[in-house]
C-alpha positions in Angstrom: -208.5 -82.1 202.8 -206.6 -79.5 204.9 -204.4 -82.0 206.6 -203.7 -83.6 202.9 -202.5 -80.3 201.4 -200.6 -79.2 204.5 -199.1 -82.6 204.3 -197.7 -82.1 200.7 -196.8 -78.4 201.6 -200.0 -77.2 199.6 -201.1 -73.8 200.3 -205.3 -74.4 201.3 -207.2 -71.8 202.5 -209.6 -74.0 205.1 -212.7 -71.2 205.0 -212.7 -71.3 201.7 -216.4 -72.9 201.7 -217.7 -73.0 197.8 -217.0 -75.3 194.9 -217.0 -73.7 191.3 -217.1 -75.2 188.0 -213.6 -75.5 186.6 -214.7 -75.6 182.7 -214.1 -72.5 181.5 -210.5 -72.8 183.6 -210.0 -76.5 181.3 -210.3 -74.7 178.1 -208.4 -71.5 179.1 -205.4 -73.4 180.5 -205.6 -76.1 177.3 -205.3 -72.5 175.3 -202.3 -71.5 177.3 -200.8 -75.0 176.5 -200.4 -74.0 173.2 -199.1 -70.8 173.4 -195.9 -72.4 175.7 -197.5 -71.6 178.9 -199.1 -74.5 180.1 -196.8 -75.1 182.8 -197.0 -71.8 184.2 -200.7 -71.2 184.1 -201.6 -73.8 186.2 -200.4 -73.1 190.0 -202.0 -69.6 189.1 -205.7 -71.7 188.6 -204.6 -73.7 191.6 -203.8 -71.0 193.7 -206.9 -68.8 192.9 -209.6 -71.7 193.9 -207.9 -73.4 196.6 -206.2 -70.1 198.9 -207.9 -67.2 197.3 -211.7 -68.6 197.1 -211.5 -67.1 193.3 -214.5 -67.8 191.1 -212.4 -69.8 188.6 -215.9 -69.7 186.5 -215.8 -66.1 185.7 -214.5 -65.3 182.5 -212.7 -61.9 184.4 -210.7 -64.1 187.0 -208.8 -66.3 184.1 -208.6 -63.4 181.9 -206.6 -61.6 185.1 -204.6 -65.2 185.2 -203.8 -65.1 181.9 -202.6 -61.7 181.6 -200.5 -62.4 184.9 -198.7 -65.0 183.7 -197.7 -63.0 180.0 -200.9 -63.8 177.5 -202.6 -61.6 175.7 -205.8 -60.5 177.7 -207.6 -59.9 174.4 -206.7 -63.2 173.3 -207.9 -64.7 176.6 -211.0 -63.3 176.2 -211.6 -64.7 172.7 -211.3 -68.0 173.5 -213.4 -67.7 176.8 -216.1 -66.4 174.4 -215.8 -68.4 171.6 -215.3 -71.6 173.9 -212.9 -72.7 171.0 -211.0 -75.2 173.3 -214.3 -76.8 174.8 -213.8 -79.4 171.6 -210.1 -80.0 172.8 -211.3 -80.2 176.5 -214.2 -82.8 175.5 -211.4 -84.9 174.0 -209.1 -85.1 176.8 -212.2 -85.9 179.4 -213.2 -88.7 176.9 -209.5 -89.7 176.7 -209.9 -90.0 180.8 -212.8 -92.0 180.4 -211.3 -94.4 178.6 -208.6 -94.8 181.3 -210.7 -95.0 183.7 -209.3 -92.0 185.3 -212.3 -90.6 188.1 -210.4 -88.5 190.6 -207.4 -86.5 190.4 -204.4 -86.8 190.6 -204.6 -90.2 188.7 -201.1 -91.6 187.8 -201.4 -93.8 184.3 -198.4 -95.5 183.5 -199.0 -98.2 180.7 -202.3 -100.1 181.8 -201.9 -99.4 185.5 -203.3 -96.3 187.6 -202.9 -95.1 190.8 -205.4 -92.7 192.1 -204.6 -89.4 194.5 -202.0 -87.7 196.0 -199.5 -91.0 197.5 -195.9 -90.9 198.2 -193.2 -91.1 196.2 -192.7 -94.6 197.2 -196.2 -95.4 196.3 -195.7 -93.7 192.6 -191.9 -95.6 192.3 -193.5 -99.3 192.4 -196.5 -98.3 190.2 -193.4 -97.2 187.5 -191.4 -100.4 188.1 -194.6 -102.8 188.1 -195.0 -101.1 184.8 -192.0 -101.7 182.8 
């Protein structure tokens, strides 16, 4: 995995040596989505698992994420609480599902998937046997 990430010019931190569950991370970051930051609130989630060892399953790590990146920490904590995305999240996992999508990254362009990280290359023919 190290090699991968260094290979892509992915920070890793290579001690980090526990997994968490990323759910809570889903539903804040599908949250963020709709207030305009979707874009920006992932490399923060990204960042805290894979080179800080962050808990991503504690409520107080994405509220900190949230509130780095310019949401409302009080916000951020009502939607961790209420789980009011976990609907929106369930959706997109079924969605996935359906596409047959198991790993990520998985590139979906019309009926045809590539699955993890490949090289530009790789992700150019997948396009063009597409169209």
């Amino acid at each position: 995995m190290k090699a991968l990430m260094e290979e892509e010019g992915l920070p890793y931190n290579s001690e980090r040596n526990m997994s968490y569950n990323s759910r809570l991370a889903q539903e804040l970051a599908k949250w963020a989505e709709g207030k305009g930051k979707g874009d920006e609130i992932h490399d923060p989630i990204f960042r805290a698992y894979f080179v800080d060892a962050k808990n991503i399953g504690k409520r107080e790590v994405l509220v900190e994420i949230a509130e780095n990146i310019g949401l409302p920490a009080n916000e951020a904590v009502g939607v961790l609480l209420s789980r009011s995305f976990k609907e929106a999240v369930d959706e997109d996992w079924r969605r996935c599902d359906e596409l047959g999508v198991t790993a990520v990254p998985t590139f979906v362009v019309n009926r045809h998937a590539l699955v993890g990280a490949r090289p530009y290359e790789e992700l150019e023919k997948l396009v063009q046997r597409s169209s």
